[in-house]
C-alpha positions in Angstrom: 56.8 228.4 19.8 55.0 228.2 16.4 56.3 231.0 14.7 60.2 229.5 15.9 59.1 226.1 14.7 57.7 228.1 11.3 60.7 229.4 10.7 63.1 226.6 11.5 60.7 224.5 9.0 61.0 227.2 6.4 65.1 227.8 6.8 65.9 223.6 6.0 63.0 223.5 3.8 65.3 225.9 1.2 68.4 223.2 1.6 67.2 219.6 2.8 64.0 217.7 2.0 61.7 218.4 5.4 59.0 215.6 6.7 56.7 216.4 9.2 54.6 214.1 11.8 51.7 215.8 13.1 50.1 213.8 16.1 46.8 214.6 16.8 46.6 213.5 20.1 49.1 212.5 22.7 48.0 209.5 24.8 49.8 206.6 25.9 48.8 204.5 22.8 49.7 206.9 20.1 53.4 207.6 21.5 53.8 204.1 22.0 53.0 204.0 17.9 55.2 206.3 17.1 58.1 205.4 18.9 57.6 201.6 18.1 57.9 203.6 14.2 61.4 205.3 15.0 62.5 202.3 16.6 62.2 200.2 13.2 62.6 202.8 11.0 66.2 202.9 13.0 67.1 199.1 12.5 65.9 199.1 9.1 67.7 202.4 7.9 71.1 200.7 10.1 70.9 197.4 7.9 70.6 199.3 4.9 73.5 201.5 5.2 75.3 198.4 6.5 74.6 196.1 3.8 75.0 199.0 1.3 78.6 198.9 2.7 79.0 194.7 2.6 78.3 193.9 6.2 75.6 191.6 5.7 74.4 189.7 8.9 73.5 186.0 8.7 69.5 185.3 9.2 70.5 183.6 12.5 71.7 186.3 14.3 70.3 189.4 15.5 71.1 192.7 13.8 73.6 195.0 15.3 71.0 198.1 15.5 68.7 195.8 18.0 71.5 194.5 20.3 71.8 196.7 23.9 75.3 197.9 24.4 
């Protein structure tokens, strides 16, 4: 599994700008971090692109990205 995760790594490394998160342990309270990380870094990156595009939402109402379908 390494060496395929090596080598994946290495292949988008040569075209597109690679981050990795290393966890060094998986209990409940670390994976509750992280996702609670992805889940802004989500909404945040969604009102960006929107407001780079001119859809601007009021401060009195919620942002598309956190709204349940």
């Amino acid at each position: 599994m390494k060496a395929v995760l090596d080598g994946v790594i290495s292949a988008y490394s040569s075209q597109y700008l690679v981050s990795q998160i290393v966890l060094k342990n998986l209990d409940t309270d670390t994976v509750a971090q992280f996702l609670e990380l992805k889940h802004f870094e989500t909404l945040y990156t969604g009102n960006i692109f929107r407001r780079k595009h001119g859809n601007i939402t009021t401060n009195d109402a919620a942002m598309p990205e956190a709204l349940a379908d």
